[in-house]
ZALUM-419700 format. One record per residue (C-alpha): z, x, y. Coordinates in nm, 2 decimals. Layout:
rec c3 = Z | c1 = X | c2 = Y
...
! end
This chain:
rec c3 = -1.81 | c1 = -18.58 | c2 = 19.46
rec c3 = -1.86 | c1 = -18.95 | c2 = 19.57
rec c3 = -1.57 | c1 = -19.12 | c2 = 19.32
rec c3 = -1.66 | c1 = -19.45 | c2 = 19.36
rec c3 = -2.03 | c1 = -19.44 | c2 = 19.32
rec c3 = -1.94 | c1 = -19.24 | c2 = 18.98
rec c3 = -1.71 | c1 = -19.56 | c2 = 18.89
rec c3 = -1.98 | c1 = -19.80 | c2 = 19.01
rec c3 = -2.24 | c1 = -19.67 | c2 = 18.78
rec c3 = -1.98 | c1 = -19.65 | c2 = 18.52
rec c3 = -1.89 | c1 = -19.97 | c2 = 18.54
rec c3 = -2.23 | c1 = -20.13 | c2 = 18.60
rec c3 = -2.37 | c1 = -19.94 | c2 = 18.28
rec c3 = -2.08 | c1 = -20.10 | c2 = 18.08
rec c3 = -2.16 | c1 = -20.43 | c2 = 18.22
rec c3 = -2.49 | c1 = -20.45 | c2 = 18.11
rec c3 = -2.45 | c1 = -20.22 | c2 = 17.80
rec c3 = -2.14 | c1 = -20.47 | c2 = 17.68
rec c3 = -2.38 | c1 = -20.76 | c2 = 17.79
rec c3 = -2.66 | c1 = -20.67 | c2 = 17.60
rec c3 = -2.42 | c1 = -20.59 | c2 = 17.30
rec c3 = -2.34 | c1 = -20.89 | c2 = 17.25
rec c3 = -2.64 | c1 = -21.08 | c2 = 17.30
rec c3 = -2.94 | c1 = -20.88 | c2 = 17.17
rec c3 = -2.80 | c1 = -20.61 | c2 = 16.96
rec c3 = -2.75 | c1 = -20.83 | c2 = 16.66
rec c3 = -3.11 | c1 = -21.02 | c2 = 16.74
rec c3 = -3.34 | c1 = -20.68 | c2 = 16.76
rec c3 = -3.33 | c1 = -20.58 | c2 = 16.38
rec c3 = -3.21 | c1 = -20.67 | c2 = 16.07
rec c3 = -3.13 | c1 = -20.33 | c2 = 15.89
rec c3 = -3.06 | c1 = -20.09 | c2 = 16.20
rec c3 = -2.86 | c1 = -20.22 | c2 = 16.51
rec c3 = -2.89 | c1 = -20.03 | c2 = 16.86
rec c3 = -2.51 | c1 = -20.00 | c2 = 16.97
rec c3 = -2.57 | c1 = -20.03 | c2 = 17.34
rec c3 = -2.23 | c1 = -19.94 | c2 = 17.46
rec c3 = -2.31 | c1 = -19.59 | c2 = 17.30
rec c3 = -2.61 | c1 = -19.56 | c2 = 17.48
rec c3 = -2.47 | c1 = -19.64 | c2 = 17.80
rec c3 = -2.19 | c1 = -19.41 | c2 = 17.70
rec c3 = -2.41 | c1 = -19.12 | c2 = 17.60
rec c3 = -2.62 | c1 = -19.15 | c2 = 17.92
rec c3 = -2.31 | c1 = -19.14 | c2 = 18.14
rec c3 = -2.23 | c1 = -18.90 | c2 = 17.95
rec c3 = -2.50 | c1 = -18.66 | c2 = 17.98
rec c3 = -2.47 | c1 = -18.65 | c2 = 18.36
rec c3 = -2.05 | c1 = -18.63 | c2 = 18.42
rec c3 = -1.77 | c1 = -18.39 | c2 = 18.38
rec c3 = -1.54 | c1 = -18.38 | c2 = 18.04
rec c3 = -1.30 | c1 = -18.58 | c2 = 18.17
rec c3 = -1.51 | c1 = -18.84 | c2 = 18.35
rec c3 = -1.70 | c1 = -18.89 | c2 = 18.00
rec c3 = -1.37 | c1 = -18.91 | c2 = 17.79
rec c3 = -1.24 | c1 = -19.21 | c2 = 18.03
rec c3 = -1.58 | c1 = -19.33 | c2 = 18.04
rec c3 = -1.56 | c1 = -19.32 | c2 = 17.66
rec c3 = -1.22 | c1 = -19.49 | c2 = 17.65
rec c3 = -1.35 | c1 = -19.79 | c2 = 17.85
rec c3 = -1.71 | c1 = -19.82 | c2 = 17.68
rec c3 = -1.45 | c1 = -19.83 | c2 = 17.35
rec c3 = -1.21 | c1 = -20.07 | c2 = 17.53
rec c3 = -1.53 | c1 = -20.34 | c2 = 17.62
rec c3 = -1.61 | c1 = -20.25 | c2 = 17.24
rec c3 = -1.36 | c1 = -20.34 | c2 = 17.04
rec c3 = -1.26 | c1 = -20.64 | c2 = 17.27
rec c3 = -1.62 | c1 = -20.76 | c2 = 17.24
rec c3 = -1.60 | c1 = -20.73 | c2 = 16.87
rec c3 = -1.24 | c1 = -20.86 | c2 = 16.83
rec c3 = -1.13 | c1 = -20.60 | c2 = 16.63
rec c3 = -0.86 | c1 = -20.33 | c2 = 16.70
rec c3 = -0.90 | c1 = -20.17 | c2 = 17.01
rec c3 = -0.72 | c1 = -19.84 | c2 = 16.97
rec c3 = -0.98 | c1 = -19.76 | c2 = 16.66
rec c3 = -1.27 | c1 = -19.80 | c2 = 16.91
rec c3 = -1.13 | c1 = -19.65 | c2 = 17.19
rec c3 = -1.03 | c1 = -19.33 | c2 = 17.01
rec c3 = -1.38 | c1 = -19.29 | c2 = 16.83
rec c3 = -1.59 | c1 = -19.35 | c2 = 17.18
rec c3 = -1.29 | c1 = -19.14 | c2 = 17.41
rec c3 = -1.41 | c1 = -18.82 | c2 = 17.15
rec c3 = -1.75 | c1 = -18.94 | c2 = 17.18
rec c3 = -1.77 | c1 = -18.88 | c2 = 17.50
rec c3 = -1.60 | c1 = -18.59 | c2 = 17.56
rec c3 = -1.78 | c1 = -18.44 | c2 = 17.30
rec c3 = -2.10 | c1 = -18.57 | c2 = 17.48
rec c3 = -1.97 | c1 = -18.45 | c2 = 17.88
rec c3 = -1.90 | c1 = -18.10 | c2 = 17.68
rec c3 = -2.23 | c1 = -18.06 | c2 = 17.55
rec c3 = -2.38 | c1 = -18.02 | c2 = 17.92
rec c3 = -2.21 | c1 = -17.68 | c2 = 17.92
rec c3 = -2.43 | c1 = -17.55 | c2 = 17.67
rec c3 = -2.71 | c1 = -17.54 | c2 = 17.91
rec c3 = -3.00 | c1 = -17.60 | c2 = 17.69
rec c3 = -3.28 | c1 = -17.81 | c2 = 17.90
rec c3 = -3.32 | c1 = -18.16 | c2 = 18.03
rec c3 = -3.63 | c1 = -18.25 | c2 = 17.78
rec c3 = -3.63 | c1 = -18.56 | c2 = 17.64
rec c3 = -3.60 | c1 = -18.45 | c2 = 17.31
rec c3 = -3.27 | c1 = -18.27 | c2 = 17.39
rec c3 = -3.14 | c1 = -18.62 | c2 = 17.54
rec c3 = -3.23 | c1 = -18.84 | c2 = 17.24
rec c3 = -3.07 | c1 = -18.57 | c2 = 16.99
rec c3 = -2.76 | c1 = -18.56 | c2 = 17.18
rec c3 = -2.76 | c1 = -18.97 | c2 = 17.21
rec c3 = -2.81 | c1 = -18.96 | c2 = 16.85
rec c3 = -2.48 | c1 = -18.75 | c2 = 16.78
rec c3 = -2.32 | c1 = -18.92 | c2 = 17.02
rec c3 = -2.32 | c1 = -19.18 | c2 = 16.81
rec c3 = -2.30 | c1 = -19.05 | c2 = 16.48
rec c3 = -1.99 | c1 = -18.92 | c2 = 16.64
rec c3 = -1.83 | c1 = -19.18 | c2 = 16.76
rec c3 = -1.90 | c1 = -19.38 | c2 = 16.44
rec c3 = -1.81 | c1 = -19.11 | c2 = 16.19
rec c3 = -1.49 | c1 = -19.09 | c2 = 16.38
rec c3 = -1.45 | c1 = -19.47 | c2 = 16.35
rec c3 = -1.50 | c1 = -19.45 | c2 = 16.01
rec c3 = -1.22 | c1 = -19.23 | c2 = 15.94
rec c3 = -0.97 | c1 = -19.45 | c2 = 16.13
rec c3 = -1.07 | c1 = -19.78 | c2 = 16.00
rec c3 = -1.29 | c1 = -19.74 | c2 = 15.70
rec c3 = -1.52 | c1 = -19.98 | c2 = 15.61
rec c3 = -1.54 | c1 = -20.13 | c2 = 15.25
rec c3 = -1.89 | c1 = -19.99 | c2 = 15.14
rec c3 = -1.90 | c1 = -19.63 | c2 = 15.29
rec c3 = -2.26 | c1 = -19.53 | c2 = 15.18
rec c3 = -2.40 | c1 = -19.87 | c2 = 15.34
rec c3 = -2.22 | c1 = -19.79 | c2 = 15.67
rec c3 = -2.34 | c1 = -19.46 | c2 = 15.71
rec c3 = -2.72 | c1 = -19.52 | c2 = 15.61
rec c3 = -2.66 | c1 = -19.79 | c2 = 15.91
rec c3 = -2.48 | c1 = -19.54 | c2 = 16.13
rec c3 = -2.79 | c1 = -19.32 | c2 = 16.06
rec c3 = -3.06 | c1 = -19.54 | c2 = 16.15
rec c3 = -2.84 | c1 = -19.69 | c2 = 16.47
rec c3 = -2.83 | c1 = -19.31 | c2 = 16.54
rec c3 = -3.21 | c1 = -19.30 | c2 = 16.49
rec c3 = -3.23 | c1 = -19.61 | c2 = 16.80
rec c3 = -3.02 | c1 = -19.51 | c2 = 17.03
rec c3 = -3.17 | c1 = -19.15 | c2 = 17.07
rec c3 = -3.44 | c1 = -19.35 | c2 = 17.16
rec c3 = -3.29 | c1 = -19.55 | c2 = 17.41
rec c3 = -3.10 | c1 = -19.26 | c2 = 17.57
rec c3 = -3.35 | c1 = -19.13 | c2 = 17.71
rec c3 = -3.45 | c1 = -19.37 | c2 = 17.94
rec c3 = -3.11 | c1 = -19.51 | c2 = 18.02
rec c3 = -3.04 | c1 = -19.11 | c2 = 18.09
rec c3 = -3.33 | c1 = -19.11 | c2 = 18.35
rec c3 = -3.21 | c1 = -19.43 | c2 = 18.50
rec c3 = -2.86 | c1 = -19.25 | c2 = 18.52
rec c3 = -2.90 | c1 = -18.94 | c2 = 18.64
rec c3 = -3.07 | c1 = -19.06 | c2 = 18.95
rec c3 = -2.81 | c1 = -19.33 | c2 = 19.03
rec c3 = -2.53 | c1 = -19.04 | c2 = 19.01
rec c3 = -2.79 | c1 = -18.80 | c2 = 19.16
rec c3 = -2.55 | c1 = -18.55 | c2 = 19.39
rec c3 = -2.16 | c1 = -18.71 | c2 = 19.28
rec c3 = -2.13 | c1 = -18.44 | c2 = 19.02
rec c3 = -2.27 | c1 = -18.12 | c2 = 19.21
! end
């Protein structure tokens, strides 16, 4: 394993994902939101170990919740599972296919937001979770992609 090209993509993906977060995300629709920090998170996550996605989750909630303004430790918890969660899934062994990759970004998220949800709940619950769905919806779609992209800047640090 090559550590510090794992951190480099890591923290390059956050750069850009945090970048884009705050200066498109709101701009690109005005029912459903891409959450580009879960993107980048379920991407990275797709192609590194359980605890390389947890602390990749803890940081992508970290550039979150500081980006936001809001409480970190709700946004770090809720992406740290999200991630794990995420790293776990490649154990399952079930295929590369594109569809596999924009399902799992899509839980991913619906993860790490349900999980948010229960530790700082919003005021109008069904609202939030008909967003969370159709953010879900968005960032399968961009996974995929970003997953591509990933995968062959870590190609050979996790083998």
């Amino acid at each position: 394993m090559k550590p510090v090209q794992n951190i480099a993509v890591l923290a390059a993906l956050l750069l850009v994902a945090g970048a884009l977060q705050q200066s498109l995300a709101h701009r690109v629709s005005e029912w459903f939101r891409p959450d580009f920090l879960l993107v980048a998170l379920a991407a990275y996550g797709l192609c590194a170990t359980r605890s390389q996605g947890a602390t990749g989750g803890f940081l992508a909630g970290v550039v979150h919740g500081g980006l936001a303004g809001a409480n970190l430790t709700h946004y770090a918890i809720s992406r740290c599972v999200a991630g794990f969660l995420t790293s776990w899934s490649r154990g399952l062994n079930l295929g590369e296919s594109p569809w596999l990759v924009g399902v799992a970004g899509a839980l991913c998220t619906l993860v790490a937001q349900t999980a948010l949800m229960f530790l700082a709940a919003p005021p109008d619950i069904p609202r939030y979770l008909g967003a969370t769905i159709g953010t879900a919806v968005v960032d399968g779609a961009l996974v995929v992609p970003t997953y591509a992209a990933t995968k062959r800047l870590l190609a050979g640090t996790n083998r």
